[in-house]
C-alpha positions as a Markdown table, in Angstrom:
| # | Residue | x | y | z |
|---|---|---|---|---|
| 1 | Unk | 45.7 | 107.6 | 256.2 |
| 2 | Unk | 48.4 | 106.5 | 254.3 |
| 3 | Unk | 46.4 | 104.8 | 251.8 |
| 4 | Unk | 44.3 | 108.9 | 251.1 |
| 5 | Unk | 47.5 | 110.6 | 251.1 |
| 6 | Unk | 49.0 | 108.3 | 248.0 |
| 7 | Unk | 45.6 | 108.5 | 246.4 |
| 8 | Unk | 45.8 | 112.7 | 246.7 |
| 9 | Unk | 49.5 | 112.7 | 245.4 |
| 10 | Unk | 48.7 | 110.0 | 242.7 |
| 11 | Unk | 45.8 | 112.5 | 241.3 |
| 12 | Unk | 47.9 | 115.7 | 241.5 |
| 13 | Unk | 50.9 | 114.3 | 240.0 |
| 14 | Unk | 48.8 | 113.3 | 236.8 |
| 15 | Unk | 47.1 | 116.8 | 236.4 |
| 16 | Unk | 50.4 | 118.5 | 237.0 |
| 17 | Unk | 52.2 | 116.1 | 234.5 |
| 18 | Unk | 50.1 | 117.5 | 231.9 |
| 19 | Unk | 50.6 | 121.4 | 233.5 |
| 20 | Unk | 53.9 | 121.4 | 234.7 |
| 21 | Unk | 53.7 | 124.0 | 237.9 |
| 22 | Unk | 56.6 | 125.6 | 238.5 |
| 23 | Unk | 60.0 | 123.7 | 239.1 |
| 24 | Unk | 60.9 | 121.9 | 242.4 |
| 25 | Unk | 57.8 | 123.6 | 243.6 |
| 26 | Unk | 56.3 | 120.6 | 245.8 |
| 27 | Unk | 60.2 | 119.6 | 246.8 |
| 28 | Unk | 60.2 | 123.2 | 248.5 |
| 29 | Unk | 56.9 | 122.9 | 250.3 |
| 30 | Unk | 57.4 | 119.2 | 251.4 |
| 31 | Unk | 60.6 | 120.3 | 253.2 |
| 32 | Unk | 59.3 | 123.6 | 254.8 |
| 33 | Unk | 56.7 | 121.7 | 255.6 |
| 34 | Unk | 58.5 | 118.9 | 257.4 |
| 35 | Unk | 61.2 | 121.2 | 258.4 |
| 36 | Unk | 58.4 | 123.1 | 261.0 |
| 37 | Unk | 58.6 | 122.2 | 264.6 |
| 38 | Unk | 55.8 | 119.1 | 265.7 |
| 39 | Unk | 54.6 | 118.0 | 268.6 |
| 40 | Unk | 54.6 | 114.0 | 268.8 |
| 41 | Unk | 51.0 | 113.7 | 270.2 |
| 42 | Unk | 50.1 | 115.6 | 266.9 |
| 43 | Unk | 52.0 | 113.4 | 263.9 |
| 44 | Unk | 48.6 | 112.7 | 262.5 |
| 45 | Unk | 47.2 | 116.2 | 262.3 |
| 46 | Unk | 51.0 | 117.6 | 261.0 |
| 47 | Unk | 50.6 | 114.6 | 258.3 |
| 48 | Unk | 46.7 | 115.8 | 256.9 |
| 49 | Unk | 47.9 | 119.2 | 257.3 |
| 50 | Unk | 51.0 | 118.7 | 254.8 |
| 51 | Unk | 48.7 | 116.5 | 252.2 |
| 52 | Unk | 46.5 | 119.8 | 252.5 |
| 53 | Unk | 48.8 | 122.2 | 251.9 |
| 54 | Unk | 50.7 | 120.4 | 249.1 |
| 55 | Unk | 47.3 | 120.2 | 247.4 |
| 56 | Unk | 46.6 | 123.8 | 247.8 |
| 57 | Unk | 50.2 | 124.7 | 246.5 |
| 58 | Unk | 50.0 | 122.8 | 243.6 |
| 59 | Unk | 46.4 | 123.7 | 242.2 |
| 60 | Unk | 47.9 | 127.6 | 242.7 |
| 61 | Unk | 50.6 | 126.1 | 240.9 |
| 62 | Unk | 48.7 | 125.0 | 238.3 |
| 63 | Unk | 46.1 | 127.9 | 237.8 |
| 64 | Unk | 49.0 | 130.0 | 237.4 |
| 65 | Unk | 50.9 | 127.8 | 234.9 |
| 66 | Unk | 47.6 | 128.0 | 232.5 |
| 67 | Unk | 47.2 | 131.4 | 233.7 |
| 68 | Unk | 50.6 | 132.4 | 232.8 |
| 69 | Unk | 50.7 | 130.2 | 229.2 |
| 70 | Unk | 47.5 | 132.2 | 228.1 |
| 71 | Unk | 49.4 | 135.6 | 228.6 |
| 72 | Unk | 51.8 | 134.8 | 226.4 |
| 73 | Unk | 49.7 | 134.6 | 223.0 |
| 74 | Unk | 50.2 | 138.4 | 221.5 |
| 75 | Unk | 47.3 | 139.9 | 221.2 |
| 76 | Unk | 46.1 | 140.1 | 217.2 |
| 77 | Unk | 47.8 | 143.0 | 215.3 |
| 78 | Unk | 46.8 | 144.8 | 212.1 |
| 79 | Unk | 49.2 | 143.5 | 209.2 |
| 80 | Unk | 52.2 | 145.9 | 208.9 |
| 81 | Unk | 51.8 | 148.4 | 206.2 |
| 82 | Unk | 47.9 | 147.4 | 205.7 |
| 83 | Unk | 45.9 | 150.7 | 204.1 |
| 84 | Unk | 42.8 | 152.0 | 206.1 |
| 85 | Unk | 39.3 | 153.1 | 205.3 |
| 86 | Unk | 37.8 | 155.2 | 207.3 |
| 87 | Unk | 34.8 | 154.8 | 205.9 |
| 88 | Unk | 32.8 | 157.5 | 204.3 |
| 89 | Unk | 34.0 | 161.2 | 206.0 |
| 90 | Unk | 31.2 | 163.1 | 207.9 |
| 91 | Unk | 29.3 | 166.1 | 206.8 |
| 92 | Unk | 29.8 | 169.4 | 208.6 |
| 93 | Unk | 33.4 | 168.6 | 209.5 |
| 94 | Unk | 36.2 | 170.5 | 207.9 |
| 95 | Unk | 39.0 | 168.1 | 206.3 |
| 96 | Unk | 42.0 | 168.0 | 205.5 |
| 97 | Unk | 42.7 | 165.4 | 202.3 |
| 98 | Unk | 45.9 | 163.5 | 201.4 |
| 99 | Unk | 47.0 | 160.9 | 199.3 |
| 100 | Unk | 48.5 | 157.6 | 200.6 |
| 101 | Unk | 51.7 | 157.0 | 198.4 |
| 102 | Unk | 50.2 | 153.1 | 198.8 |
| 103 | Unk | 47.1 | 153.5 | 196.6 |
| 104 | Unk | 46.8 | 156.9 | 194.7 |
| 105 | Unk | 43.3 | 156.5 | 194.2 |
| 106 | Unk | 42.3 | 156.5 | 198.3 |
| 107 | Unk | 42.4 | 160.5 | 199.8 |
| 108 | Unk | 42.7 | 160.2 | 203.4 |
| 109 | Unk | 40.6 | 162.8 | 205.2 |
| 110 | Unk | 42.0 | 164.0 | 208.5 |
| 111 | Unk | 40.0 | 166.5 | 210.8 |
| 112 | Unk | 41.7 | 169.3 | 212.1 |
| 113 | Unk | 43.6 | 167.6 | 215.2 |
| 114 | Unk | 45.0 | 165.2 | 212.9 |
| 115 | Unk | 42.6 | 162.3 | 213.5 |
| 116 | Unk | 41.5 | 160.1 | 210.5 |
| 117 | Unk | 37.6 | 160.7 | 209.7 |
| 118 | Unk | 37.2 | 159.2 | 206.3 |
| 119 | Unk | 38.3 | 158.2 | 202.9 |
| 120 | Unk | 37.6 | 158.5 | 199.5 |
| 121 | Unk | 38.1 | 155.8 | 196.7 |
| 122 | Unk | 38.8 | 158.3 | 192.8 |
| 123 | Unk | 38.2 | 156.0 | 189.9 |
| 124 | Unk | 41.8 | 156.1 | 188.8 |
| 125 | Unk | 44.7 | 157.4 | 190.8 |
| 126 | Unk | 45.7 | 160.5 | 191.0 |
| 127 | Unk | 49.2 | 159.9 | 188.8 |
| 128 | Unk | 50.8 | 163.3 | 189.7 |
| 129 | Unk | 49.3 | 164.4 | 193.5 |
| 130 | Unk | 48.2 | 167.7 | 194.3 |
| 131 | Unk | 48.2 | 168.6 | 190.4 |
| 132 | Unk | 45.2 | 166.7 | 189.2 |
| 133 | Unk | 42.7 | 166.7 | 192.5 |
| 134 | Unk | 41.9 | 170.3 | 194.2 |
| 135 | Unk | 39.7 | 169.4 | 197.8 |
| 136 | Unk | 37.4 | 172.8 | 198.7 |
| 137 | Unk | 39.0 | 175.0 | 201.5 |
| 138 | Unk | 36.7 | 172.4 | 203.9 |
| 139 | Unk | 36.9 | 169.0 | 202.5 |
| 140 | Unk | 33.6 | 169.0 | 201.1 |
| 141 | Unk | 34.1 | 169.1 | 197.6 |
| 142 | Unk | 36.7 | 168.5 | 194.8 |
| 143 | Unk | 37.6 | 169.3 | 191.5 |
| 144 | Unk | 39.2 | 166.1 | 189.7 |
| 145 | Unk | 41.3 | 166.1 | 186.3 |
| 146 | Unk | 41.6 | 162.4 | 185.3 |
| 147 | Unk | 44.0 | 161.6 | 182.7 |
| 148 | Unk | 42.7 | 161.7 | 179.5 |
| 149 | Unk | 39.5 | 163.0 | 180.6 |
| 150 | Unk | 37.1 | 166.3 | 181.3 |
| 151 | Unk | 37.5 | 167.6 | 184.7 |
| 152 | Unk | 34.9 | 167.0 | 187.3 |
| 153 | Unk | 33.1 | 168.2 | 190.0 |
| 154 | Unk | 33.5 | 165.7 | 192.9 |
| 155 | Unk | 30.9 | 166.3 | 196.1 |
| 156 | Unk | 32.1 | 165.6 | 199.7 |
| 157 | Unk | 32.0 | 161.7 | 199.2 |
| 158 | Unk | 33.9 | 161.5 | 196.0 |
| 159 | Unk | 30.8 | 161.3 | 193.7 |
| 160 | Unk | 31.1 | 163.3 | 189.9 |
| 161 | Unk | 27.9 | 166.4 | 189.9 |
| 162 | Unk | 29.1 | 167.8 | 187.3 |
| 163 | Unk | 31.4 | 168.6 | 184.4 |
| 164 | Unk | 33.5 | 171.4 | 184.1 |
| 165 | Unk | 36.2 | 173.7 | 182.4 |
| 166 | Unk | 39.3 | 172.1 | 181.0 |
| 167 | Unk | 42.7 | 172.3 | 182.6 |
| 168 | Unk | 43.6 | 175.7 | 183.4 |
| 169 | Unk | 46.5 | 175.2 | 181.7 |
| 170 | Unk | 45.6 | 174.2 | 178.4 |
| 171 | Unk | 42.5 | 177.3 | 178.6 |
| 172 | Unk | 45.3 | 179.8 | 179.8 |
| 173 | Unk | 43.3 | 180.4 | 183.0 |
| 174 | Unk | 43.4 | 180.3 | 186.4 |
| 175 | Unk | 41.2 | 179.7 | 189.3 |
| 176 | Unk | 40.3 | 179.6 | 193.4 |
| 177 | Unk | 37.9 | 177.6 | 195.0 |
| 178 | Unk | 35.9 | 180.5 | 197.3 |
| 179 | Unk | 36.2 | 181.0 | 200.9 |
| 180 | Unk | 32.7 | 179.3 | 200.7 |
| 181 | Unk | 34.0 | 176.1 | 199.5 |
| 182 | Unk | 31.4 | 175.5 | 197.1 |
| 183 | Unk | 32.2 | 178.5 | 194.3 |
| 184 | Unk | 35.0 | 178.8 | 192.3 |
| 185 | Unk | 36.8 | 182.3 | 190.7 |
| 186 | Unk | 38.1 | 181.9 | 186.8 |
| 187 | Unk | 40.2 | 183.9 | 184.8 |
| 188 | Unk | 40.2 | 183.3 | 180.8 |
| 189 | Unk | 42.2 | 185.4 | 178.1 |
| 190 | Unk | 39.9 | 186.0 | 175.0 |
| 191 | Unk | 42.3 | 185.6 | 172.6 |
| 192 | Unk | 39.5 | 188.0 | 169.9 |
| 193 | Unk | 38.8 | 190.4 | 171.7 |
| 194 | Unk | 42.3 | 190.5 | 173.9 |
| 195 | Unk | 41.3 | 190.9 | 177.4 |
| 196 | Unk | 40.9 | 188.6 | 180.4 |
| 197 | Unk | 37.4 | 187.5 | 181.7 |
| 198 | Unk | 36.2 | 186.8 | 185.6 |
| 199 | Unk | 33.7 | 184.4 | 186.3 |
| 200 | Unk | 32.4 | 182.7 | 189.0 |
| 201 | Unk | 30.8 | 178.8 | 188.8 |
| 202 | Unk | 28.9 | 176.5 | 190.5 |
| 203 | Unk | 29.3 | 173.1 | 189.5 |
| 204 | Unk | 26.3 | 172.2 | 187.8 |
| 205 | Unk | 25.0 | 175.1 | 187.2 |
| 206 | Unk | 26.0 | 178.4 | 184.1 |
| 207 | Unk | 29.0 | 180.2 | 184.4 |
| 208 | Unk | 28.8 | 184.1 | 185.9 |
| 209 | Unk | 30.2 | 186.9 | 184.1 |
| 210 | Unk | 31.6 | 188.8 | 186.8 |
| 211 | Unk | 34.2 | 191.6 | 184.8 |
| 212 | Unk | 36.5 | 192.1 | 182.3 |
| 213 | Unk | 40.2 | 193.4 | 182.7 |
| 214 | Unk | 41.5 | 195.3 | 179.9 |
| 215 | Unk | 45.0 | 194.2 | 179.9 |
| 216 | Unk | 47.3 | 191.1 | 177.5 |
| 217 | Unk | 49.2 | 190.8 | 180.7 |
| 218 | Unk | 49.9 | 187.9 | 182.7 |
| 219 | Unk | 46.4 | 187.9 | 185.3 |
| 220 | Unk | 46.3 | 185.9 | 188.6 |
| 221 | Unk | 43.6 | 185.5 | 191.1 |
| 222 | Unk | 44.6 | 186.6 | 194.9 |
| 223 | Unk | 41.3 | 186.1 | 196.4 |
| 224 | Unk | 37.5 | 184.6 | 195.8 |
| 225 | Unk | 35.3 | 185.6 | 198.9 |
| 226 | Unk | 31.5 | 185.3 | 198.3 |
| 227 | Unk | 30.7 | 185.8 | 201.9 |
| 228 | Unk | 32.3 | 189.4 | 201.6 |
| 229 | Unk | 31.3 | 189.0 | 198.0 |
| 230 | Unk | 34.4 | 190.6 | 196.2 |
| 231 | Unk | 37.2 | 189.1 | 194.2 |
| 232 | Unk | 41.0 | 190.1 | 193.9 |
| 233 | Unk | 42.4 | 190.2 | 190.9 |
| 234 | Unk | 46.1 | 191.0 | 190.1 |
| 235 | Unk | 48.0 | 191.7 | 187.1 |
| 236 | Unk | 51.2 | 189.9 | 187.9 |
| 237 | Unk | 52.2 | 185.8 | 187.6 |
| 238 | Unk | 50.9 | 183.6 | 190.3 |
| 239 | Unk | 52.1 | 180.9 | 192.0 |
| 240 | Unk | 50.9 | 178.9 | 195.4 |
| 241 | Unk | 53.6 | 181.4 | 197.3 |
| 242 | Unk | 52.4 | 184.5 | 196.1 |
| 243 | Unk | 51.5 | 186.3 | 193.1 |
| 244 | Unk | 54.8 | 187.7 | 191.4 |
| 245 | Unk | 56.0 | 191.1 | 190.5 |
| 246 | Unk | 52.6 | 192.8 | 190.7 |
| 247 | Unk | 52.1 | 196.1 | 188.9 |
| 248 | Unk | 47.9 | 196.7 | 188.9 |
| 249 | Unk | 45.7 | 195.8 | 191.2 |
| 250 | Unk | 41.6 | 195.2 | 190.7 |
| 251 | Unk | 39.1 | 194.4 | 193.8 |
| 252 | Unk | 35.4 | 193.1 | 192.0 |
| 253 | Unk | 32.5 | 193.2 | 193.6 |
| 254 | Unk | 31.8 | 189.7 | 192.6 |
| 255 | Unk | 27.5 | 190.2 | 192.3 |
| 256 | Unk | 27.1 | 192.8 | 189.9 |
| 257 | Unk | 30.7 | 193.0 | 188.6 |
| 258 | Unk | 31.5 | 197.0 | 190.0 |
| 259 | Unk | 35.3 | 197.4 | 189.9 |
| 260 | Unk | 35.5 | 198.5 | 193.7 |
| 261 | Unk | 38.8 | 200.0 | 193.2 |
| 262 | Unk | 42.0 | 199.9 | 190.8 |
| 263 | Unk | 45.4 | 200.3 | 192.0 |
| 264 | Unk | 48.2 | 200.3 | 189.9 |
| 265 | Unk | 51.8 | 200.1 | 191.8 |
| 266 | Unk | 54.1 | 203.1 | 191.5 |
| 267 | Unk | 56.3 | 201.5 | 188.9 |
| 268 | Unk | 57.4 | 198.0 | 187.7 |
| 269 | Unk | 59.1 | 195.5 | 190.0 |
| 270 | Unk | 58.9 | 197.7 | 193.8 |
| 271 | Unk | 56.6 | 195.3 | 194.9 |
| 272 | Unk | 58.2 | 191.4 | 194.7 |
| 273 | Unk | 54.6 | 189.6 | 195.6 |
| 274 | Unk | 51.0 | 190.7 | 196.7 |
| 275 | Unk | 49.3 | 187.6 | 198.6 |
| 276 | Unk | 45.6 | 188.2 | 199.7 |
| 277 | Unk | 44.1 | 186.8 | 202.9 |
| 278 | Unk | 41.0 | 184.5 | 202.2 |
| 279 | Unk | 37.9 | 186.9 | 202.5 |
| 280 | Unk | 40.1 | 189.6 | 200.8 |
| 281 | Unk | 39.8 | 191.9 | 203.2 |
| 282 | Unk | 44.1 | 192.3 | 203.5 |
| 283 | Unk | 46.8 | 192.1 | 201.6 |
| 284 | Unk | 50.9 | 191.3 | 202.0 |
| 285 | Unk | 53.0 | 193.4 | 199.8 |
| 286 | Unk | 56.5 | 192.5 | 200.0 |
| 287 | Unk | 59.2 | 195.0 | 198.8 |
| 288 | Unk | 61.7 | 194.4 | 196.0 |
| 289 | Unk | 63.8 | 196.9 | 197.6 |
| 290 | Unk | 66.3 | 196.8 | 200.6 |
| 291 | Unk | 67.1 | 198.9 | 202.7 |
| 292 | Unk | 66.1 | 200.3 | 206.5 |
| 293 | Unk | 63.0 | 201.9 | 205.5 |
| 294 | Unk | 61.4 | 198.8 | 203.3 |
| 295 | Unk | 59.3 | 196.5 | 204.9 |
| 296 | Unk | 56.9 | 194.0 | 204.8 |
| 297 | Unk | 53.4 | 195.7 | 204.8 |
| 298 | Unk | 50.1 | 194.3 | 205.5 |
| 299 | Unk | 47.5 | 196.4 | 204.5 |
| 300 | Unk | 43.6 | 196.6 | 204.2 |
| 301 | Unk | 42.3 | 196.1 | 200.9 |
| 302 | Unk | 39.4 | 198.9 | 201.3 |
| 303 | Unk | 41.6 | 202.0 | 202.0 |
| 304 | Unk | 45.1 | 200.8 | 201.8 |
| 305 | Unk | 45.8 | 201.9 | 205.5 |
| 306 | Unk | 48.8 | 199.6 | 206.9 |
| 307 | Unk | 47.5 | 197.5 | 209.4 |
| 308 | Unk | 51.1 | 195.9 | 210.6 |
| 309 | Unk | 55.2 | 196.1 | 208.9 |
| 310 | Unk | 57.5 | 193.3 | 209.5 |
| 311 | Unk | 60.9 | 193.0 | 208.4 |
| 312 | Unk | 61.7 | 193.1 | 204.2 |
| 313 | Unk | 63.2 | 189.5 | 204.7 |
| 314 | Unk | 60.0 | 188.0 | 205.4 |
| 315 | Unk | 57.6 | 186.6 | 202.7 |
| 316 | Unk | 53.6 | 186.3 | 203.6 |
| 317 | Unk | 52.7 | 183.3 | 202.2 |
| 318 | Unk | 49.0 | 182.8 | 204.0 |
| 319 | Unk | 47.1 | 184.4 | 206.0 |
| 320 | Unk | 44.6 | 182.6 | 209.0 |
| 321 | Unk | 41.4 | 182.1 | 208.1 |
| 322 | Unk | 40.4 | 184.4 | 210.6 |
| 323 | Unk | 43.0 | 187.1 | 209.5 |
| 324 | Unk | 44.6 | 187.2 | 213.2 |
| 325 | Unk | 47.8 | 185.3 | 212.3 |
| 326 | Unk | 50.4 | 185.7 | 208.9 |
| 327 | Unk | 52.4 | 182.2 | 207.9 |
| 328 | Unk | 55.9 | 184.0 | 206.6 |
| 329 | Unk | 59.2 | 182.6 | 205.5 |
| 330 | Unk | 62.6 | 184.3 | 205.7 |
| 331 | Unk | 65.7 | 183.9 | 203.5 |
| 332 | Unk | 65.6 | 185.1 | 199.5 |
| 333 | Unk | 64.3 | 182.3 | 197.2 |
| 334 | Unk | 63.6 | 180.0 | 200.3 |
| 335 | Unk | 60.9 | 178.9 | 198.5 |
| 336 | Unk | 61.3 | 178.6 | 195.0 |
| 337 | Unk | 64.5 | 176.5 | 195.5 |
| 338 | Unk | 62.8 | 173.9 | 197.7 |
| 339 | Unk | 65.9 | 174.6 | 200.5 |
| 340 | Unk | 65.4 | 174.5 | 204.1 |
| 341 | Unk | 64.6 | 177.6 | 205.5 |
| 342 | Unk | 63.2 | 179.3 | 208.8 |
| 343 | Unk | 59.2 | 178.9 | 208.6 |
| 344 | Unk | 57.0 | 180.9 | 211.0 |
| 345 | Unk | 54.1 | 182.1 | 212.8 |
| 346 | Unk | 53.3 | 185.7 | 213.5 |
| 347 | Unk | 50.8 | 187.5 | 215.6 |
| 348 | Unk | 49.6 | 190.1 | 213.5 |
| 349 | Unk | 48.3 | 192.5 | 216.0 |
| 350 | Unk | 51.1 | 192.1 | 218.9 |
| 351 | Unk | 53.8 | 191.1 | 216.0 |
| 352 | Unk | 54.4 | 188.3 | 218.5 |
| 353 | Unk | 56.1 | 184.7 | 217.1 |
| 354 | Unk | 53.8 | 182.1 | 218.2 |
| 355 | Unk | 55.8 | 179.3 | 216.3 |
| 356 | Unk | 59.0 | 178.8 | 214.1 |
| 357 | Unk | 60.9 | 175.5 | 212.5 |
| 358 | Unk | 63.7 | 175.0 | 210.2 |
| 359 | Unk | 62.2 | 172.9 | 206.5 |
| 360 | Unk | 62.1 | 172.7 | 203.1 |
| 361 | Unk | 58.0 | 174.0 | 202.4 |
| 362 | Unk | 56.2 | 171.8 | 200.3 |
| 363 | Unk | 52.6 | 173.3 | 200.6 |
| 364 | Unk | 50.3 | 174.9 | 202.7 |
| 365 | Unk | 46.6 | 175.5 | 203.5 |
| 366 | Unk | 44.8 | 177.8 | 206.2 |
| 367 | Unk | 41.8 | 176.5 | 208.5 |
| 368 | Unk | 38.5 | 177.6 | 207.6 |
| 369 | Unk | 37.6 | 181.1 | 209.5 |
| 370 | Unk | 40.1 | 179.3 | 212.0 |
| 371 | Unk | 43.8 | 180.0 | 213.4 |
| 372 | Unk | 45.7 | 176.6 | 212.3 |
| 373 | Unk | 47.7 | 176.0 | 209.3 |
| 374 | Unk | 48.3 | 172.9 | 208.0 |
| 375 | Unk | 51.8 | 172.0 | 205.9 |
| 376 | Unk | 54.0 | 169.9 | 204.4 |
| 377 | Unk | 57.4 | 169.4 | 204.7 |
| 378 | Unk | 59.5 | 167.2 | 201.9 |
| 379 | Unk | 60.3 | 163.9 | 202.6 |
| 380 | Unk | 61.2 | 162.6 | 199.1 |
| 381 | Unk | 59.8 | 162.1 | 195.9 |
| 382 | Unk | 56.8 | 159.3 | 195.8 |
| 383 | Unk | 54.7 | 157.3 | 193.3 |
| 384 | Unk | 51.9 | 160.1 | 193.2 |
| 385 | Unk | 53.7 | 162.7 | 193.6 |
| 386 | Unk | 56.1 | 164.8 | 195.9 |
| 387 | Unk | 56.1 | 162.8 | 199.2 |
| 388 | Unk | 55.6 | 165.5 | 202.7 |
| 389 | Unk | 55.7 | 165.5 | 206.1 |
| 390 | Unk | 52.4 | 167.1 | 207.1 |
| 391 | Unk | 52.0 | 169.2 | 210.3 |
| 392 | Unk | 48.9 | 171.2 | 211.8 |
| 393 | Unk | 50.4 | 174.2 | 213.3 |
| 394 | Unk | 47.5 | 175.1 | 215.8 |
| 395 | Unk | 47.2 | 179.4 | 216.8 |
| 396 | Unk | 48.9 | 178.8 | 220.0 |
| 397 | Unk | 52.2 | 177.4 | 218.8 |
| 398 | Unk | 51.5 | 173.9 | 219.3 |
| 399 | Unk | 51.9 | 171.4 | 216.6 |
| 400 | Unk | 50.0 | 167.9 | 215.3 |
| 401 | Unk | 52.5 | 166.1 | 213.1 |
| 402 | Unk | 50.7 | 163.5 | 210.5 |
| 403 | Unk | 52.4 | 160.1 | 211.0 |
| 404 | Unk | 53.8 | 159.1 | 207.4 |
| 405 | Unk | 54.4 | 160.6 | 204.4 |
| 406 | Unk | 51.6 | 161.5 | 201.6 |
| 407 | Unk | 50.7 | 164.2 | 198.9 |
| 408 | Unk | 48.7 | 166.6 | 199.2 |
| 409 | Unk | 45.4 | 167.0 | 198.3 |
């Protein structure tokens, strides 16, 4: 007997020497072991019993040493800082496009709950953000002006259709994607002739005359709808907060060109900015005035009949895409000065606050014929551009922050 029990201990203590079990593990055994109460008849039994038990102890001993040394290894982590692709971004989805400060040639498309769905590789990058790539209302287009280069038509995976107009800019123009994503509105001064022209295009294919407005004045475009198939037209300077200082105002019916109607605003400066919902079926007019009886008015483009007033310190700047919601700012010049100022949601029906925070606004964008809003906040200046925070504010007050900071799209 003695002779097995030193072969048993001899065998353990060489596969435990290689997988040390836990300390003093076999001392504490051995003496609670020896410690229990015997019988003499029994010394035998007590003595197999022990070798047994010892054995037991130190293979669980041992399974949990290996056990417990595999746990240990951290599991494999993507490199910190590492870009992503998404891979391409799906069809029928609406997106929302940034521009990783880390490579300004990916765009990130995120869905509307903020989730990653796809990116997009440009040939170059996009060396000043949101001021050389324009993403479609949805995601599934873009127009691109490379440096150096003829703007282009880009389709939902990034790939050129067609060439287009030159910069806005250098043309004297201005333009909207449509609410359909896959139109755009133009407005060109003739310099001969002296008037401005609408058109409508579709990459690839002619330009549309749509109307002529008789006027040198500065002309902006509020809205381009072609599912309600009219076109807003304002004589006033426009900027992504509003059109400024309006003083005429022109609906189009964008398929035949009839002038729907013609407003022109009881005299210079009493309106400080007209901002059109997408479809162009409403309008914001803020006052330029103060006082208790100036407000705020939303009203329907057909008739002019106020749907809703809110208070003269609030600024429209977009409406939802399904017209039930108004994203204001308070506070005079919050915008143009890039300050921090009190950002909300309203209810346009009930007049109801469904969400408010405290920012400096970068930019902004409604959902397609939906109730969110997406924007950016500033965080800093970047390699592509103005660096934001970007938020989805969702119709019920709830938010979906981006994590990082990009440029918009």
């Amino acid at each position: 007997m003695e002779e097995l029990r030193s072969e048993i201990r001899a065998a353990f203590e060489k596969e435990q020497a290689a997988h040390p079990a836990v300390p003093a593990m076999r001392r504490n055994v051995v003496e609670a072991v020896v410690a229990q109460p015997r019988r003499k008849s029994n010394l035998q039994w007590v003595a197999v019993a022990a070798a047994a038990i010892l054995g037991i102890v130190v293979v669980a001993g041992l399974v949990s040493t290996r056990l417990g040394h595999r746990a240990s290894v951290p599991a494999a982590t993507p490199q910190a800082g590492q870009l992503k692709d998404y891979g391409p971004p799906p069809a029928g989805v609406p997106l929302i496009y940034l521009i990783d400060p880390r490579n300004g040639a990916w765009l990130q498309a995120y869905d509307w709950q903020g989730e990653p769905r796809g990116t997009i590789k440009l040939p170059q990058p996009v060396a000043s953000g949101y001021r050389t790539v324009y993403a479609a209302p949805d995601g599934s287009g873009f127009v691109y002006q490379p440096q150096g280069g003829a703007t282009q038509y880009l389709d939902r995976l990034g790939r050129p259709i067609a060439s287009g107009f030159l910069s806005p800019v250098e043309l004297g123009s201005g333009w909207l994607w449509a609410d359909d994503s896959r139109h755009l509105c133009v407005v060109t001064f003739v310099s001969p002739s002296g008037d401005w022209r609408l058109y409508t295009k579709l990459p690839g294919e002619a330009d549309h005359l749509v109307g002529i407005i008789p006027t040198v004045q500065p002309i902006s475009l509020a809205s381009c709808s072609f599912r309600n198939d009219q076109a807003i037209v304002v004589n006033g300077t426009g900027s992504w907060d509003g059109i400024q200082s309006p003083s005429e105002l022109w609906v189009f019916r964008i398929s035949d060109g009839k002038v729907l109607s013609d407003y022109t605003y009881p005299y210079p400066g009493s309106v400080a900015t007209v901002v059109a919902s997408s479809d162009g079926l409403l309008i914001a007019e803020k006052s330029s005035q103060t006082g208790a009886t100036r407000s705020t008015v939303i009203r329907r483009v057909s008739d002019r009949s106020v749907v809703a007033s809110l208070d003269p310190s609030l600024q429209v700047l977009a409406f939802s895409g399904d017209d039930s919601l108004v994203f204001v700012v308070s506070g005079p010049d919050s915008v143009t000065t890039g300050r921090p100022t009190l950002l909300s949601l309203i209810d346009v029906r009930s007049g109801q606050v469904t969400w408010h925070e405290q920012g400096a606004l970068m930019t902004g964008m409604e959902q397609p014929n939906g109730r969110d809003f997406e924007i950016s906040l500033d965080a800093g200046h970047g390699k592509t551009g103005p660096l934001g925070t970007f938020l989805i504010i969702h119709g019920d007050g709830s938010v979906t922050r981006i994590p990082g900071s990009y440029t918009p799209a």
